[in-house]
N, C-alpha and C positions, 0 to 999 in steps of 0.2 A: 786128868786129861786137860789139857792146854784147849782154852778157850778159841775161840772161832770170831773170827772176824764176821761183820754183816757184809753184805754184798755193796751198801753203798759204801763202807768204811775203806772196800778193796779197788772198789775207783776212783775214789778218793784218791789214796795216797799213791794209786799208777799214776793218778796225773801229773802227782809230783816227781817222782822214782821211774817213769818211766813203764810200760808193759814188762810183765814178767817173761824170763825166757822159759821157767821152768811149769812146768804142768801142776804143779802144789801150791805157787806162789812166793816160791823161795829164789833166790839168788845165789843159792850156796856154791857154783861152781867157780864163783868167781874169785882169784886169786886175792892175797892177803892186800897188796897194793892197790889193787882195783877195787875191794873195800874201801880202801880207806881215801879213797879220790868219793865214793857214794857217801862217806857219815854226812858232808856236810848239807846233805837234805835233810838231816835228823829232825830240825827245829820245822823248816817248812813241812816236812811229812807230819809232826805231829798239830801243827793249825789243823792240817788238810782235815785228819781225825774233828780235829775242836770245831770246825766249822761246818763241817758235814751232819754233825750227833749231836753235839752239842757237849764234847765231852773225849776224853781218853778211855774209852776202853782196856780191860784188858787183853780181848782180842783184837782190838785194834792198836794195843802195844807191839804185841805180840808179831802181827802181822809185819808192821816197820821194822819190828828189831830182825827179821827172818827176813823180809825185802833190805833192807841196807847193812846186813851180818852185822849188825851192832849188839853185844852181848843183850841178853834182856834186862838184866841189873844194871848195867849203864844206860839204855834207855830209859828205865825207871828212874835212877837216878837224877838222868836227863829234865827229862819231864815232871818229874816233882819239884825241879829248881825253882822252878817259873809261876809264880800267884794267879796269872789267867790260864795256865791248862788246866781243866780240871780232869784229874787224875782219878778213876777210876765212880766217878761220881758225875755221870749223863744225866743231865739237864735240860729241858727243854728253853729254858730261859733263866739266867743269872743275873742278878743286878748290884750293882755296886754303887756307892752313896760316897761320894766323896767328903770325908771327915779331918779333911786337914783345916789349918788354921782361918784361911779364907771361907772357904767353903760351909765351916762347923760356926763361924759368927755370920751367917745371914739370919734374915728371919723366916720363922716358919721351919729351920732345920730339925727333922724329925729323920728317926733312924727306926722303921719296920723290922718286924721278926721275921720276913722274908726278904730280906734284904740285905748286902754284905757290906761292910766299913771297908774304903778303900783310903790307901795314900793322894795324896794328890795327885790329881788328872791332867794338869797343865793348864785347866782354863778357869785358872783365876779372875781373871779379865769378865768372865761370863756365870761367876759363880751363882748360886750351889750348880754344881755339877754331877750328873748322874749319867754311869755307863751299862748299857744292858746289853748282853750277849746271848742271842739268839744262837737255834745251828743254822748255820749258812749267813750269819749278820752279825758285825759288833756297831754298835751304835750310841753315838751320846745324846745324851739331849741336856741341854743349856738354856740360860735365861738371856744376858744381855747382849750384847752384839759383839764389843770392842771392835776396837778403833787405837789407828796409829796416832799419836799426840802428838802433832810434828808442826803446828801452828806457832812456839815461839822459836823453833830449829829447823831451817832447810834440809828436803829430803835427799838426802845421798843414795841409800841403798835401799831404802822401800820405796822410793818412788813409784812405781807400776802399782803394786797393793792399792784395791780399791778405783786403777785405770785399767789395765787390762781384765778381758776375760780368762779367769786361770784355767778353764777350760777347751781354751782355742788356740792353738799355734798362730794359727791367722794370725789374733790380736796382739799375740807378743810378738811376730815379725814385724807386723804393721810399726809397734813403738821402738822399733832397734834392736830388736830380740837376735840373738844368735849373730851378732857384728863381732862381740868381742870377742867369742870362739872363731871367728873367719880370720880378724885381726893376730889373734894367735899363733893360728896353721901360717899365719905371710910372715909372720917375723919368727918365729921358730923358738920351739922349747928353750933356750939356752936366754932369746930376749925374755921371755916371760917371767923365768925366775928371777932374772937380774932386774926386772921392773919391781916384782915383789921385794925380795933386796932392798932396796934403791927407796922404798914405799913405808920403811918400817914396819908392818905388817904383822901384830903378833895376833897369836891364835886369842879366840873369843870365847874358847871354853872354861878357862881359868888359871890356864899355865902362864898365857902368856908367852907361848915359845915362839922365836922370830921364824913365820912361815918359810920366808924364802932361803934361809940355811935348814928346814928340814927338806924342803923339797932339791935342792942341789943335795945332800948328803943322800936321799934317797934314789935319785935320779945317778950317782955315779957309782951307785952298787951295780953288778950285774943281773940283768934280768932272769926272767919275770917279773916283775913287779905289781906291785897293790895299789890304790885307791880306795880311801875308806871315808864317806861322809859320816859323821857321825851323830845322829836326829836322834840319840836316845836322851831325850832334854826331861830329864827326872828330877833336878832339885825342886825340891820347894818354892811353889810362887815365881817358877818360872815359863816360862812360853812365848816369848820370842821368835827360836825357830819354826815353833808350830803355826807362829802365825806367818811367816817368810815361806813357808810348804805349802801351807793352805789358799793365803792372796796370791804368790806369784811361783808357782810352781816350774816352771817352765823355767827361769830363772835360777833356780836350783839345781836342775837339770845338766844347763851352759854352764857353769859355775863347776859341775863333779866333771863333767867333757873336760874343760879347760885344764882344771888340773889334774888328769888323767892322763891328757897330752905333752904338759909340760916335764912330768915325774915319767914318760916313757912307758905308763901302765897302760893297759890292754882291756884291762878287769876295772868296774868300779865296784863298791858295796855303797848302797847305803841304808845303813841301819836305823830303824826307827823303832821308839817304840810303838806298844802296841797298843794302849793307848790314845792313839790319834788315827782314829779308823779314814777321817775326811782327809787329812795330811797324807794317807797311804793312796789312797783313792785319788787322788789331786795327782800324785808323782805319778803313779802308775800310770793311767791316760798321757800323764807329759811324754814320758819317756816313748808309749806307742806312738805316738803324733811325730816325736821330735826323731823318727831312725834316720831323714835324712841329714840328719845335721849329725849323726853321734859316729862318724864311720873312722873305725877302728878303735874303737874302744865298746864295749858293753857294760850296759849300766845295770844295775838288779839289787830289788828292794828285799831286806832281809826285816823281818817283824820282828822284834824282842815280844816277850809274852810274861811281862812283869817282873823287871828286875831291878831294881835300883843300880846293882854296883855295878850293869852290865855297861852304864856309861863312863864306869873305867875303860880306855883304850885297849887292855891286854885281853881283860872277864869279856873283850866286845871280839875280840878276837875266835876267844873257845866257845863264845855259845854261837858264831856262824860257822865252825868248824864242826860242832854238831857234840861237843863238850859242857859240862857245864859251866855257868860265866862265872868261874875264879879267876882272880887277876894270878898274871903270873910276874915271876920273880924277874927282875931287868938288874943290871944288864943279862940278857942282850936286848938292844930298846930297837921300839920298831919300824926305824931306818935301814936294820940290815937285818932284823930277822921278824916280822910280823905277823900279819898273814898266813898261812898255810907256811908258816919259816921263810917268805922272802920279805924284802925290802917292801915296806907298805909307809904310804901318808896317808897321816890320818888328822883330817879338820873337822869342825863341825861348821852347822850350816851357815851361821854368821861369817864367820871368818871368812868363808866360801865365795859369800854375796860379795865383799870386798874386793877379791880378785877382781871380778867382773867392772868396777870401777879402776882399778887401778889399770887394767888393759886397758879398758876403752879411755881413761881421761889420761893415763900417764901418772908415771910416780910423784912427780913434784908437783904436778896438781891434787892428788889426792895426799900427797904428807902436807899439803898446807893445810886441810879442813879435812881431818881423819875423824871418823865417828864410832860411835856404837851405839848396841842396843839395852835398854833401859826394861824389863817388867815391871808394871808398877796395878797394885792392885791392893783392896782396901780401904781405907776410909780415906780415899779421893772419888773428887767427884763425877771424872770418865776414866774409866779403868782402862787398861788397853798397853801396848809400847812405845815407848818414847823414843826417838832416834835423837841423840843429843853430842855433841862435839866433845872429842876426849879431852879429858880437864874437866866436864860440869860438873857442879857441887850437887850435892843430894839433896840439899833444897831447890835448888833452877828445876832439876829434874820433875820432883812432886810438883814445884808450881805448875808446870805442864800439864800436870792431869789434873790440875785444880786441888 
């Protein structure tokens, strides 16, 4: 006999799916198409489970795979990809001890027999770090503060971090907020790109690929089109973006709008991991606050749930499609076929930030004093990110953080 969902696992996951039309709780009538527009709640239906219980049920597999006709073996499949669903093992409370390299050289690091060894959490800067997931909570808790180290470098793109409130629309219209997406809509898609262009602009995640020829190749496919942030900032000893979500969130926000407008998309993603419950929480509030500024475009936060290769662009692709996150095979790259198969751009969030300078100050003022962002964390003596001008040596950089 096929397990049973609880009562709260079944309002749960309508919340995410929608009310059933059927009297069992199935969706079976709906055709094979109309399926398959439903899997990509698969990953959100299954938090809805993790955060409700504290866990994946079998009847609460069960349930999503019969609400979203997603075979049960590929939801399983689904859901077992991922290190934070726990899969059939309900927990009232999980905790994870971050044992990467930072983290495993402080002092006092001890690892309990109730307790799980995790990869790195991103908050190097604030290490040791520990994440405990409640039902209905994920939560860290951290030691030191960090801080942006921008004392021998002028702030370009953190500036706001640590001056506005990232909780208040108010306070980021007050400081300029939402100008450069205004600036956008009066010069139109076609200037934006060619500022970006014009800006040298390469991507911040490690390609290096020139922004403004992905967003013109993507922008002259035929629509529909995509927008993908891409916040699943998993390597080692990194967190930069996490800290650009968390100080100035709002900003991230203008930044997914603007090139949502530019690239002709309709749709944003953006994906985070999961990971950074305050970074999730930070956007989410932005994005409710900021509906008047976001018109014509939709923004929506998609959680990854512990995956490393999920911030390969393709593996980022199937696990919001409601697949699990293997990369896929390119060509075809994802300018003309991404997304759910259409034309998608895909930046992460650094990169992002930079738009928003290169609108508002202009390309030749931003290609004279182009920056990036630096993690640095370890035996300096204020951990935190450095914004520093492209070109600095890796020693200017550590001198920064002492």
């Amino acid at each position: 006999m096929t397990a049973m969902p609880s009562d709260l696992e079944r309002v749960a996951v309508d919340r995410v799916c929608g009310p059933s039309s059927e009297p069992d709780g199935r969706t079976s009538r709906l055709g094979f198409h109309q399926a398959q527009q439903l899997r990509h709640l698969l990953l959100p239906a299954l938090w809805a489970l993790q955060d409700a219980v504290g866990g994946v049920s079998e009847g609460g597999l069960a349930y999503v795979s019969d609400r979203l006709l997603v075979p049960p073996a590929e939801a399983y499949g689904v859901a077992t990809f991922y290190s934070m669903l726990l899969v059939d093992d309900v927990k009232e409370t999980t905790t994870y001890i971050c044992d990467d390299i930072i983290c495993r050289r402080t002092v006092g690091f001890v690892l309990r027999d109730d307790q799980t060894a995790s990869p790195c959490l991103g908050q190097c800067d604030r290490a040791p770090a520990r994440l405990q997931m409640t039902a209905g909570e994920v939560a860290l808790s951290i030691t030191g503060p960090g801080s942006v180290l921008t004392a021998t470098f002028p702030k370009q793109i953190t500036g706001l971090v640590e001056v506005v409130d990232p909780e208040s629309l108010e306070s980021y219209e007050d400081a300029g907020g939402f100008a450069a997406l205004a600036k956008a809509r009066e010069q139109g898609a076609a200037w934006v790109i060619e500022q970006v262009e014009e800006s040298g602009l390469t991507g911040r995640g490690g390609a290096a690929f020139p922004t403004g020829l992905k967003w013109k190749l993507v922008s002259a496919e035929p629509g529909p089109r995509h927008l993908v942030c891409n916040a699943d900032e998993s390597e080692h000893g990194t967190f930069k973006d996490r800290y650009l979500m968390e100080g100035d969130p709002f900003s991230v926000i203008e930044s997914v709008a603007l090139a949502a407008f530019a690239t002709g998309s309709d749709h944003a993603f953006i994906y985070i991991r999961g990971e950074y419950p305050l970074a999730t929480a930070r956007l989410q509030s932005a994005i409710a606050q900021s509906a008047q500024h976001l018109e014509g475009v939709t923004v929506e936060i998609r959680r990854g749930a512990g995956a490393y290769i999920c911030g390969e662009e393709t593996a980022l692709f199937n696990s919001i499609e409601g697949f699990r996150g293997e990369p896929r095979q390119k060509p075809p790259y994802p300018t003309v076929s991404g997304l759910f198969g259409r034309p998608t751009a895909v930046n992460n969030v650094e990169t992002l930030a930079h738009v928003l300078r290169i609108v508002r100050d202009g390309a030749g003022i931003y290609a004279a004093s182009p920056t990036r962002l630096f993690s640095v964390s370890g035996d300096v003596r204020t951990p935190g990110v450095v914004e520093a001008p492209v070109g600095a040596t890796v020693e200017e950089v550590i001198d920064a953080a002492g």
